[in-house]
BAROSE-667759 format. One record per residue (C-alpha): residue in one letter; x, y, z. Coordinates in steps of 0.2 Angstrom, whole numbers. Each point is the difference from the previous one (the first is absolute). Last residue first. Example, Ala and Ser with C-alpha at 12.3 -4.5 7.8 and 13.67 -1.06 7.14 Angstrom:
['S', [68, -5, 36]]
['A', [-6, -17, 3]]
//
This chain:
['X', [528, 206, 147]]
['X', [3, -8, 15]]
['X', [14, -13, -7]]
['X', [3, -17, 8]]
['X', [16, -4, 9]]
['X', [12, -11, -6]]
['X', [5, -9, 14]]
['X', [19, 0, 7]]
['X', [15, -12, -7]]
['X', [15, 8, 8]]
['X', [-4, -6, 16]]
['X', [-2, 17, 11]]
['X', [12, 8, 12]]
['X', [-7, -2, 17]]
['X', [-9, 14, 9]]
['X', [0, 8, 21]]
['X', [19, 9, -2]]
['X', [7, 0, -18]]
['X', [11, -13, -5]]
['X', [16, 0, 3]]
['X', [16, 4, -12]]
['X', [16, -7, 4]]
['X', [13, 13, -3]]
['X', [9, -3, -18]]
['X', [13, -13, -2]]
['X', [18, -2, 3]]
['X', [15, -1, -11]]
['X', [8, 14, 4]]
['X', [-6, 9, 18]]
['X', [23, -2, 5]]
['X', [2, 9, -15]]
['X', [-10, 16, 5]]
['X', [-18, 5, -1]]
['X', [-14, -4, 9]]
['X', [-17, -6, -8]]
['X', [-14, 10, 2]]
['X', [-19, -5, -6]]
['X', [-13, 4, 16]]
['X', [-12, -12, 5]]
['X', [-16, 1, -10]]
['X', [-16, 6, 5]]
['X', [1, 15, 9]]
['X', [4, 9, -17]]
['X', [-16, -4, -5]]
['X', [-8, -9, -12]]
['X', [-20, 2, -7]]
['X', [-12, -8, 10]]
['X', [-10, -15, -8]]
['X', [-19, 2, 3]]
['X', [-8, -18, -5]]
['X', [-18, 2, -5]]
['X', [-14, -11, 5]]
['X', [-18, 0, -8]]
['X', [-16, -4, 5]]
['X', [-15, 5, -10]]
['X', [-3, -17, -6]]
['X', [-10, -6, 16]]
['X', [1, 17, 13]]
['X', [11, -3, 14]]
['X', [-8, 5, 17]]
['X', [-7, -15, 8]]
['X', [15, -12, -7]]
['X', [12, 9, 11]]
['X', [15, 2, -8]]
['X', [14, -11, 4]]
['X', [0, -10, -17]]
['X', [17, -1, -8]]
['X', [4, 5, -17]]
['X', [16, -5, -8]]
['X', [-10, -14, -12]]
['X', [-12, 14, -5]]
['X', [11, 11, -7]]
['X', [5, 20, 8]]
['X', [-7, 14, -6]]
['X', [12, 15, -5]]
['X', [8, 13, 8]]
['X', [20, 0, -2]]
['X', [15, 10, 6]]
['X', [-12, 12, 13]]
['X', [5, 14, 11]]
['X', [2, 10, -17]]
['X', [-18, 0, 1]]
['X', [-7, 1, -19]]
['X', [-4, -19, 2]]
['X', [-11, 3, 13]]
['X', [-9, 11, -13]]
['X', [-2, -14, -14]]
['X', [-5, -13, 11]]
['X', [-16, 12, 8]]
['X', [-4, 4, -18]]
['X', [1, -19, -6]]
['X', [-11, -6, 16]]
['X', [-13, 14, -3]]
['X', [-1, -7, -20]]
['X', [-1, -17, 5]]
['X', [-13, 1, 10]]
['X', [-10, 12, -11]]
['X', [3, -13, -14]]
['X', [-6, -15, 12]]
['X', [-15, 7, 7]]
['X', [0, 8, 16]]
['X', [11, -4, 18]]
['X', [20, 2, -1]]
['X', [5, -10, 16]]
['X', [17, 1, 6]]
['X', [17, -9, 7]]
['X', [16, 7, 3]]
['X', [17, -6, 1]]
['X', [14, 9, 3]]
['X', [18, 8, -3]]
['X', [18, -10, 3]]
['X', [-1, -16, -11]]
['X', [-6, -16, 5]]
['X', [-1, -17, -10]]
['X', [15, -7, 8]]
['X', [-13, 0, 16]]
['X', [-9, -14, -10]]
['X', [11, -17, 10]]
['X', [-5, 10, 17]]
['X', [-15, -8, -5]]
['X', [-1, -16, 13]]
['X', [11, 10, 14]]
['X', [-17, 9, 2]]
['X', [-2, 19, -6]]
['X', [-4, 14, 13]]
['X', [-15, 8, -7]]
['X', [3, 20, 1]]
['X', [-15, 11, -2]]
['X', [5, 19, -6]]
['X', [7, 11, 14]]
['X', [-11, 7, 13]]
['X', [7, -13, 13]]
['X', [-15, -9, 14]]
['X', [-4, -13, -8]]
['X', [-18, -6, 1]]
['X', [-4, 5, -18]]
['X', [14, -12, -7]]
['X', [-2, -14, 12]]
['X', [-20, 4, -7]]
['X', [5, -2, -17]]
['X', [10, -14, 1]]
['X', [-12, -10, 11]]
['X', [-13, 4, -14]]
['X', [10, -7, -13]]
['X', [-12, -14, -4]]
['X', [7, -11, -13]]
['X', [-3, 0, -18]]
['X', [-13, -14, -8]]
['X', [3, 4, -16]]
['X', [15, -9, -1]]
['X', [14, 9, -8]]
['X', [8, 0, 18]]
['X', [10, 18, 4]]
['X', [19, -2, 2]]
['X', [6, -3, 19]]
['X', [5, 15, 9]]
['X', [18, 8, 2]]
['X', [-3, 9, -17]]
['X', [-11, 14, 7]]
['X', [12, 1, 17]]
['X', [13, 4, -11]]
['X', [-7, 12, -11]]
['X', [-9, 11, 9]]
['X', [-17, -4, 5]]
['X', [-15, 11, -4]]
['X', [-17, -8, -3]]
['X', [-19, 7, -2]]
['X', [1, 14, -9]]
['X', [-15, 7, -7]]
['X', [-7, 9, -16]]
['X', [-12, 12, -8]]
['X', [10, 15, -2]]
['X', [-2, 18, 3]]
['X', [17, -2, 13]]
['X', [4, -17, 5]]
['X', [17, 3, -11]]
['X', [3, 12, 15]]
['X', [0, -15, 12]]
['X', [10, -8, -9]]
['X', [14, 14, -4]]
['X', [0, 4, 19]]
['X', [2, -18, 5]]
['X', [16, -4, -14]]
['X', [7, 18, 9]]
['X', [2, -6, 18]]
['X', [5, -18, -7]]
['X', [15, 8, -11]]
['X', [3, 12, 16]]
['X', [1, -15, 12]]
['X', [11, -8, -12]]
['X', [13, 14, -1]]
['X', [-1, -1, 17]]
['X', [5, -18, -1]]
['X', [14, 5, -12]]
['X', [8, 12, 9]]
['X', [0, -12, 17]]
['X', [8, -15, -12]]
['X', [10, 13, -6]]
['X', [8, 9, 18]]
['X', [11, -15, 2]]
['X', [6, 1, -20]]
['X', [4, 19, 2]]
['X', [10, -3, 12]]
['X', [11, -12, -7]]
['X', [-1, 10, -16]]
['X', [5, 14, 11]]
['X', [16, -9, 6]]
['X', [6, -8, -16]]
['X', [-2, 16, -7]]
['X', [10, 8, 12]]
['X', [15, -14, 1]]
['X', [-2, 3, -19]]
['X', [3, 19, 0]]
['X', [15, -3, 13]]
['X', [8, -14, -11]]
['X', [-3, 11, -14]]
['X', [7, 15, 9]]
['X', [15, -11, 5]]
['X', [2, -8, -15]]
['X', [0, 20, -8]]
['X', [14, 5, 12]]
['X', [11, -14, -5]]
['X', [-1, 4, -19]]
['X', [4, 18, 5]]
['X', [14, -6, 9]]
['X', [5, -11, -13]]
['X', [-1, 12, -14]]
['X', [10, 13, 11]]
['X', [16, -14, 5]]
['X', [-1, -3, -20]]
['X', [0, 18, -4]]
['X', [15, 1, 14]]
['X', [7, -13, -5]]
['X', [0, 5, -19]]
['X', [7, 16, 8]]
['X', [13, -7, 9]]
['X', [4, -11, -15]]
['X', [1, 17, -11]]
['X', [14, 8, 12]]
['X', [10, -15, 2]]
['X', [2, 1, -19]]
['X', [3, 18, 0]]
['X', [12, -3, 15]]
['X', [8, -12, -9]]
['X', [1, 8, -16]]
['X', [8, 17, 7]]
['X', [12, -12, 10]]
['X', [5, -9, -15]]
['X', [2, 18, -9]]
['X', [11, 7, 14]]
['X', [11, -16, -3]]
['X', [1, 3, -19]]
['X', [4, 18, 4]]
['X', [10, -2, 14]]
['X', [11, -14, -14]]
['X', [0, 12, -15]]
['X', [5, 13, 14]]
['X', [15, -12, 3]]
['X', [4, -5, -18]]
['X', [0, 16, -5]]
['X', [12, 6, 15]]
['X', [11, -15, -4]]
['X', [-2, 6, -19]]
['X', [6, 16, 6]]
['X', [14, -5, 10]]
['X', [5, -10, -13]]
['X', [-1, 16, -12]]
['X', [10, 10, 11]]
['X', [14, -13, 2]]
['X', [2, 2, -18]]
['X', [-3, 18, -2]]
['X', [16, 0, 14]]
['X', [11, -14, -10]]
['X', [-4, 12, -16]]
['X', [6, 17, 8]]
['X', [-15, 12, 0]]
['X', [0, 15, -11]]
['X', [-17, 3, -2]]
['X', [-8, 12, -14]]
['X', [-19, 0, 4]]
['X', [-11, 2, -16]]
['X', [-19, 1, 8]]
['X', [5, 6, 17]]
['X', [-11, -7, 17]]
['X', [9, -17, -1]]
['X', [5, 4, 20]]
['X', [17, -1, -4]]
['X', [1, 15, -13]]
['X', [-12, 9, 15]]
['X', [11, -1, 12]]
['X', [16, 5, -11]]
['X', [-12, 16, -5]]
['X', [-2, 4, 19]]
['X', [16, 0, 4]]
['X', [6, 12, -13]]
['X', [-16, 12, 4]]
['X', [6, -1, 21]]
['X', [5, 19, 0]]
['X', [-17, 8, 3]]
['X', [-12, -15, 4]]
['X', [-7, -13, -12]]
['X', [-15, 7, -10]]
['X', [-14, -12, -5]]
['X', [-10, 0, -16]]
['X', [-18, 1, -4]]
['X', [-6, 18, 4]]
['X', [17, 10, -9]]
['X', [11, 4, 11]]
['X', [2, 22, 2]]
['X', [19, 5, -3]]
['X', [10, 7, 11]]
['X', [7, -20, 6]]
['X', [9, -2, -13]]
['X', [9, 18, 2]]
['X', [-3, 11, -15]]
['X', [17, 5, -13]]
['X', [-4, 15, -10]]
['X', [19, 2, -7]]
['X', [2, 17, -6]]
['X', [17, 0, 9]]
['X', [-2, 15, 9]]
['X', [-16, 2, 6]]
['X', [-7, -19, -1]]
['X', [16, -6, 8]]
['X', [2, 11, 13]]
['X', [-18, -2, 5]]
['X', [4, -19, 1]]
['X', [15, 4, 10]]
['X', [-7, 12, 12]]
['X', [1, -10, 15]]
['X', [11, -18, -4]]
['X', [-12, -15, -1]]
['X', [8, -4, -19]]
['X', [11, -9, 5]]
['X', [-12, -12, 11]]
['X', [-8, -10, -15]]
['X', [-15, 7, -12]]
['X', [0, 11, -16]]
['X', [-16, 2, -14]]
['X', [2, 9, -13]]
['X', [-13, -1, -13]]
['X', [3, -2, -20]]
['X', [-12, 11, -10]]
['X', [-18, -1, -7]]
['X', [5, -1, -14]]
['X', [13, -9, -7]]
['X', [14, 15, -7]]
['X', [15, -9, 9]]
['X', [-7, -16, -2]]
['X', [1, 1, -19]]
['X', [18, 4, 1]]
['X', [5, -17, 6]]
['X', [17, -3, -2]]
['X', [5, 18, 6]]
['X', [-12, 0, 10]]
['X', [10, -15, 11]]
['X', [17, 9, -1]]
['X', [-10, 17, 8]]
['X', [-6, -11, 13]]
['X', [19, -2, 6]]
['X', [6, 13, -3]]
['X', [-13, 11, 10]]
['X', [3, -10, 14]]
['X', [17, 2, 0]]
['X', [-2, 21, -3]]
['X', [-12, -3, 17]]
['X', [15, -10, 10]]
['X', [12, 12, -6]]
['X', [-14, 16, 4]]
['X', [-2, -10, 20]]
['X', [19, 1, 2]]
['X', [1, 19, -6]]
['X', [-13, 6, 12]]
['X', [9, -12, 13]]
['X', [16, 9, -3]]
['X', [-10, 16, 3]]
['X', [4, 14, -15]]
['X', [-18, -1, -5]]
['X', [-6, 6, 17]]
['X', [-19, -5, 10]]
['X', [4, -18, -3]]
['X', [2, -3, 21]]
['X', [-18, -4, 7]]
['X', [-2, -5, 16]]
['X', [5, -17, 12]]
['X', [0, -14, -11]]
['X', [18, 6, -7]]
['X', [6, 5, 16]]
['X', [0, -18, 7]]
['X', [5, -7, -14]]
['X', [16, 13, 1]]
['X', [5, -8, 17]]
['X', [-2, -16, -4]]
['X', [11, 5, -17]]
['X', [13, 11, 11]]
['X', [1, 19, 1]]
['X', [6, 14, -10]]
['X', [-15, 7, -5]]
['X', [1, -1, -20]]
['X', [11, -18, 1]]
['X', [-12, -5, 9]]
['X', [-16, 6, -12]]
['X', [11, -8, -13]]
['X', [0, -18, 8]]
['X', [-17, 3, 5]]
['X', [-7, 2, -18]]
['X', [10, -14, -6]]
['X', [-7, -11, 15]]
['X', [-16, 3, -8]]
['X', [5, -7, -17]]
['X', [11, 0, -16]]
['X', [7, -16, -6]]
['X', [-11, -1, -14]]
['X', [-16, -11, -4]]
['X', [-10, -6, -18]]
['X', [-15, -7, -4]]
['X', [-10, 4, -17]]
['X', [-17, -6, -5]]
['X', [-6, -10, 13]]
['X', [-21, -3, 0]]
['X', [-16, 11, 8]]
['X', [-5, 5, -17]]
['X', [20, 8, -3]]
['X', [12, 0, 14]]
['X', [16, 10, 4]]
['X', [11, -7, 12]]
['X', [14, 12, 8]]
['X', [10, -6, 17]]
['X', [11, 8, 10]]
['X', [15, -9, 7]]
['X', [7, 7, 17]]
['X', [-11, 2, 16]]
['X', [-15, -5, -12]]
['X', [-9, 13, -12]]
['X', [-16, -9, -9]]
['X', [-6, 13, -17]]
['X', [-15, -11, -11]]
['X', [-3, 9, -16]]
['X', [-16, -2, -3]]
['X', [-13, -4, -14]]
['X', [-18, -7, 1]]
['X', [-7, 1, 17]]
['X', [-17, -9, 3]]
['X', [10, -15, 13]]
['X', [8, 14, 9]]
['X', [4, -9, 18]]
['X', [1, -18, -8]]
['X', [9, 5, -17]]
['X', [12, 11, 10]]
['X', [4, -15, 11]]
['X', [2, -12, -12]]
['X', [13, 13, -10]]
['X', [9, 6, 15]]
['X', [2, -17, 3]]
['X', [9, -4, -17]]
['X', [10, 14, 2]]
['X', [6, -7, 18]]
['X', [5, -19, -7]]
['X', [-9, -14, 3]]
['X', [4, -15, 11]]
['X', [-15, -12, 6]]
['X', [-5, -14, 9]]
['X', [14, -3, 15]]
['X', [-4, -11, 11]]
['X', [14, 4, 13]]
['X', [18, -12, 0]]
['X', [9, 15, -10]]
['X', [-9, 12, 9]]
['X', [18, 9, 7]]
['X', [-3, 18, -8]]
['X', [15, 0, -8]]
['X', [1, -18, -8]]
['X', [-17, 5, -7]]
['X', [9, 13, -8]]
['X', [13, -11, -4]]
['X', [-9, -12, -8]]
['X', [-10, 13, -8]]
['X', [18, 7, -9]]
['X', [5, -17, -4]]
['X', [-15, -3, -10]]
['X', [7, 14, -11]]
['X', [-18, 11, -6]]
['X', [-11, 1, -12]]
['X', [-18, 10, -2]]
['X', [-8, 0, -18]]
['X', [-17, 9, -5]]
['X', [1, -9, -18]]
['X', [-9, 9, -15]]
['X', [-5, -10, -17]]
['X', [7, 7, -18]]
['X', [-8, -4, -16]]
['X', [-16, 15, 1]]
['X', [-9, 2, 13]]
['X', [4, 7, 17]]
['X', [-4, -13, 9]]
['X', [-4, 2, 21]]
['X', [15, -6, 7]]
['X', [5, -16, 6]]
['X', [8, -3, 14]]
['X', [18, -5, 5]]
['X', [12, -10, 10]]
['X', [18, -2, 4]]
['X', [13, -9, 10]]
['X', [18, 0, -5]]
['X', [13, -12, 3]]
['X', [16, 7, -4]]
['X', [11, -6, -14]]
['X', [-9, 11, -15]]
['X', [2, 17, 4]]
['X', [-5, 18, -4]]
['X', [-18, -1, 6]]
['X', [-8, 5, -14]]
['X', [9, -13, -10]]
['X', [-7, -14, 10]]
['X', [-16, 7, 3]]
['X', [-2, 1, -18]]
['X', [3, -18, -3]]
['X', [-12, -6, 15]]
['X', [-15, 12, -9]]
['X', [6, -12, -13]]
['X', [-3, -14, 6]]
['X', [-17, 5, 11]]
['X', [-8, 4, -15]]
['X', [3, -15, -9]]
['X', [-14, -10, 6]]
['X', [-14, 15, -2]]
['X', [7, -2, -21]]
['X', [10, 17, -5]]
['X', [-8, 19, -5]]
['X', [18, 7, 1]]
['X', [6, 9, 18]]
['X', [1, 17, 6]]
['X', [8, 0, 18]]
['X', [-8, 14, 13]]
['X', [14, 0, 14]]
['X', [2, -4, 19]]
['X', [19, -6, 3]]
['X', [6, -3, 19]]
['X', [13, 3, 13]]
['X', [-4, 20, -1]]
['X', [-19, -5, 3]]
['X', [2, -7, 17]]
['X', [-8, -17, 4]]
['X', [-15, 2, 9]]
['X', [-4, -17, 10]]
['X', [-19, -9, 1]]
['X', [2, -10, 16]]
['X', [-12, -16, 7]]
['X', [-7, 2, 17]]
['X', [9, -5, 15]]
['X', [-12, 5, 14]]
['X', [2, 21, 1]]
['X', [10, -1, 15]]
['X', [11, -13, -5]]
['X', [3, 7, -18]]
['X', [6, 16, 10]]
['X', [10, -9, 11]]
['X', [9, -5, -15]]
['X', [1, 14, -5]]
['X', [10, 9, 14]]
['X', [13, -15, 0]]
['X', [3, 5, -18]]
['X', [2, 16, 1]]
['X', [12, -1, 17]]
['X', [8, -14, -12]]
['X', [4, 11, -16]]
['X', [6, 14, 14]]
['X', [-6, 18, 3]]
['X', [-18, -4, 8]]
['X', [2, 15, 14]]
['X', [-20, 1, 1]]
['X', [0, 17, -6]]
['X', [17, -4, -14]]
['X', [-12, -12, -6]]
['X', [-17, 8, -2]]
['X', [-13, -12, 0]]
['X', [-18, 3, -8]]
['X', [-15, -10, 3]]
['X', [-15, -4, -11]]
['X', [-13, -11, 8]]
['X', [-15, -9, -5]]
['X', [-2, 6, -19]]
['X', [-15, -6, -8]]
['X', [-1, -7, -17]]
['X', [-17, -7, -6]]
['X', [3, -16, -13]]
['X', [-11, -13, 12]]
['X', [8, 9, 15]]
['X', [18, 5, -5]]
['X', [13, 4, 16]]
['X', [14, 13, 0]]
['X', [12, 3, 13]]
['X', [12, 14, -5]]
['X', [19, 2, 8]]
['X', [11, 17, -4]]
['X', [17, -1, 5]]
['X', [10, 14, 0]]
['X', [17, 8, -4]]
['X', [7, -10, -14]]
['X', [-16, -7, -6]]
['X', [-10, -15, 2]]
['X', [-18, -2, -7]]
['X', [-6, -17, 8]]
['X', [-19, -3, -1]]
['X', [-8, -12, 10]]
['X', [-13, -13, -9]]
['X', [-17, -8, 2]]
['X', [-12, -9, -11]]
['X', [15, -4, -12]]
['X', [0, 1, -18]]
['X', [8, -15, -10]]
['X', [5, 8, -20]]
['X', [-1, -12, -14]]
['X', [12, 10, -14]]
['X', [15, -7, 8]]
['X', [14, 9, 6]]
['X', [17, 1, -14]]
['X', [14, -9, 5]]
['X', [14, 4, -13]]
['X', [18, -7, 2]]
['X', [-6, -17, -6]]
['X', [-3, 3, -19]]
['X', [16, 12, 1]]
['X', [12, -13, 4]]
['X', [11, 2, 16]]
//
């Protein structure tokens, strides 16, 4: 095979997931994690731990079988897998300053001689690493044989499953310390499985050194056996059971000092690189997880007698933002994480037919939610847009209610009004004849007052309209006797001034009349005294407000009723007493209102009760002054 097709490195683009399960498979247990991310907040919903000699799962197929109901149970989500870190290559790869688009070239290259071979299809990635300066770039860089995944996929039977992400168990440890102990800056991450133990230092929360020997807790049981004589189950049993390092010359004393003198080796290679890291300040921690290490008394062990000052994961306090998976689950819960896009640099090992399906998936999911949300949107509009014509309904529904209610109140106020000014209008002719009464109560009492230290008499009164209804005065000299006049008058019986009932002849004069009186008078004395009494009495009837107009009236509109015995020749003067307007008079001046009054006139107006209107041409009346 050539070498340009032997490499399959994972894209850079990575395709989180909203929820995953967690696979972390070891020789003795399975350990399962489900893991969820709520708008980039990880929760764990359920971390559960199978042991496989427990439940009798000593076949490929019984694990298989057993996992598959596990998948069922937890509703199919997609799988992050471990891959085991003795299968794999983790290493800190120095690398010229080269162009972005050649990095992954030659990062392919060293893969390629890193790995030892060059027919098998290896998959690889990397992350960048903060730069050093200088002319030389660092490359966090994670490969593996694509045939080993297959067949650890293979293993576990999910080859048909959606599986999302592989990573390998350093690479965990490193997402998962980053996640619990995001403030910590240096460590030295210790993971002890049933046989591979795991060493990964990190430096600033990122991979500086991975590395795994053959050397576990199933070592540690082994030589416990071997010390008491009995079986391995038997000897698993014993080892959880109390504390058995209290004697050097035990052959689990002497295991567990091979496996320290192993780990000691193994760091002291990487100093020995980097001797600056050695004397950094403040110094490395030691931090161990996984079941070998759940032995009574082997951590004390260790910090006693190898000067190893290892602290269980869990020992330490979290820090306030970050979120602690369960004692024993910390390999599980960094895969979750790597799928869930919650690690800035993730290093993914998935087959490219796998991240191929993955990304359809994704775009289908994309696609989908792109399609909800759209839809969702649509509905938001609708109901918004529903929303506003209910109220301009509403607000309509309101205006025309209110619009509604004031016709009706108008229709009632005018119904009212139409009412009252029909009422009013059968009690006005009544009104205005009082009114009448009064006028002629009070035109008596101002002439007979005007009497008062003067020299003068009346000798006619008639109001208007019977004054007019006679025939006009001859110019002869010879003037008619109006003695029958003055005696009808003095023989009737009413205390009101003298009426004269007109003839139908002169009925043609009434226009003449206005509402007030007609009086008649004699002003003996010379001419200038006359005048002068007759000017003082015009001027103070014309002070009344009960009068519109005093003045003498012209000799063509006279008529002669008075009684030629008590008229005074040249002394005799007639005045025309016109009473001012009342509110009687008139008709009221209301038109209703509404479309269906458009159009029509005003109220027909009558005249008042007992007078005509007058011609528009009237006498001009002499002055009295």
């Amino acid at each position: 095979m050539k070498r340009s097709g032997s490499i399959l490195p994972f894209g850079k683009v990575r395709l989180p997931v909203r929820q995953v399960l967690a696979v972390d498979a070891g020789s003795s247990r399975l350990k399962l994690l489900l893991a969820e991310s709520d708008f980039g907040r990880v929760r764990i919903l359920k971390e559960e731990l199978i042991d496989l000699k427990a439940e009798g799962l000593v076949s490929s197929e019984e694990i298989k079988a057993h996992l598959q109901d596990e998948l069922d149970r937890h509703g199919r989500p997609p799988l992050a897998l471990v891959q085991p870190e003795h299968v794999s290559i983790s290493q800190l790869i120095d690398l010229p300053h080269v162009p972005e688009s050649e990095v992954d070239k030659v990062i392919g290259e060293e893969s390629i001689k890193l790995s030892g071979v060059s027919e098998s299809r290896i998959v690889y990635d990397f992350a960048p690493l903060e730069d050093p300066g200088g002319n030389r770039r660092q490359f966090w860089v994670t490969l593996c044989q694509e045939g080993e995944i297959r067949e650890r996929i293979a293993k576990l039977g999910v080859e048909q499953d959606e599986l999302c992400e592989v990573t390998t168990t350093a690479n965990a440890l490193i997402a998962a310390y980053r996640a619990t102990y995001p403030t910590s800056f240096r460590s030295i991450l210790v993971h002890v499985g049933a046989q591979t133990t795991v060493v990964v230092i990190v430096l600033a929360g990122q991979g500086a050194f991975a590395t795994s020997f053959q050397m576990g807790g199933d070592f540690f049981t082994r030589a416990l056996a071997r010390q008491r004589g009995c079986t391995e189950e038997q000897a698993e049993s014993l080892k959880r059971e109390k504390n058995w390092l209290p004697g050097p010359e035990s052959e689990l004393s002497a295991a567990v000092d091979g496996w320290v003198a192993e780990l000691k080796r193994q760091l002291s290679e990487w100093f020995q690189h980097n001797p600056g890291a050695a004397a950094a300040n403040p110094p490395f921690e030691l931090i161990s997880s996984g079941g070998g290490l759940e032995q009574p008394g082997l951590l004390q062990y260790l910090r006693e007698k190898a000067n190893l000052p290892l602290e269980p994961w869990s020992a330490q306090e979290t820090e306030p933002d970050s979120i602690a998976p369960a004692k024993g689950f910390e390999v599980a819960f960094g895969a979750a994480l790597q799928a869930l896009g919650q690690v800035p640099n993730p290093i993914s090992l998935l087959p490219a037919n796998y991240r191929e399906a993955l990304k359809k998936r994704m775009a289908r999911q994309r696609l989908d939610i792109a399609s909800a949300v759209l839809v969702l949107v649509c509905v938001l509009i609708l109901i918004l847009g529903t929303w506003r014509k209910a109220s301009l309904y509403e607000e309509k529904q309101a205006l025309l209610d209110r619009v509604q209610a004031g016709q009706t109140a108008v229709d009632a106020n005018e119904s009212f009004t139409s009412d009252l000014v029909a009422e009013y209008e059968s009690l006005r002719p009544v009104l205005a004849a009082q009114q009448n009464t009064l006028d002629t109560l009070k035109t008596i009492s101002l002439l007979q007052q005007s009497r008062s230290n003067r020299g003068l008499w009346y000798v006619l009164l008639a109001d208007q309209q019977s004054y007019f209804s006679q025939a006009p005065a001859l110019l002869s000299t010879n003037r008619p006797a109006r003695t029958n006049l003055l005696s009808a008058t003095a023989e009737s019986p009413h205390l009101g001034p003298p009426v004269v009932r007109p003839s139908a002849a002169s009925l043609t004069n009434s226009v003449l009349a206005r509402p007030g009186f007609i009086t008649e008078l004699c002003v003996p004395g010379d001419a200038e005294a006359s005048r002068q009494a007759l000017s003082e009495l015009v001027n103070g009837l014309k002070q009344q407000r009960l009068f519109s107009k005093v003045d003498l009236l012209s000799d063509d509109l006279r008529r002669s009723l008075a009684d030629p015995k008590v008229v005074v020749t040249d002394r005799d003067y007639v005045l025309a007493l016109d009473f001012a307007e009342t509110d009687f008079q008139q008709p009221v001046k209301w038109r209703r209102s509404g479309p269906q009054n458009q159009g029509r006139g005003t109220l027909k107006r009558f005249p008042r009760p007992g007078w005509q209107a007058p011609d528009s041409t009237e006498g001009n009346g002499q002055s009295a002054q």
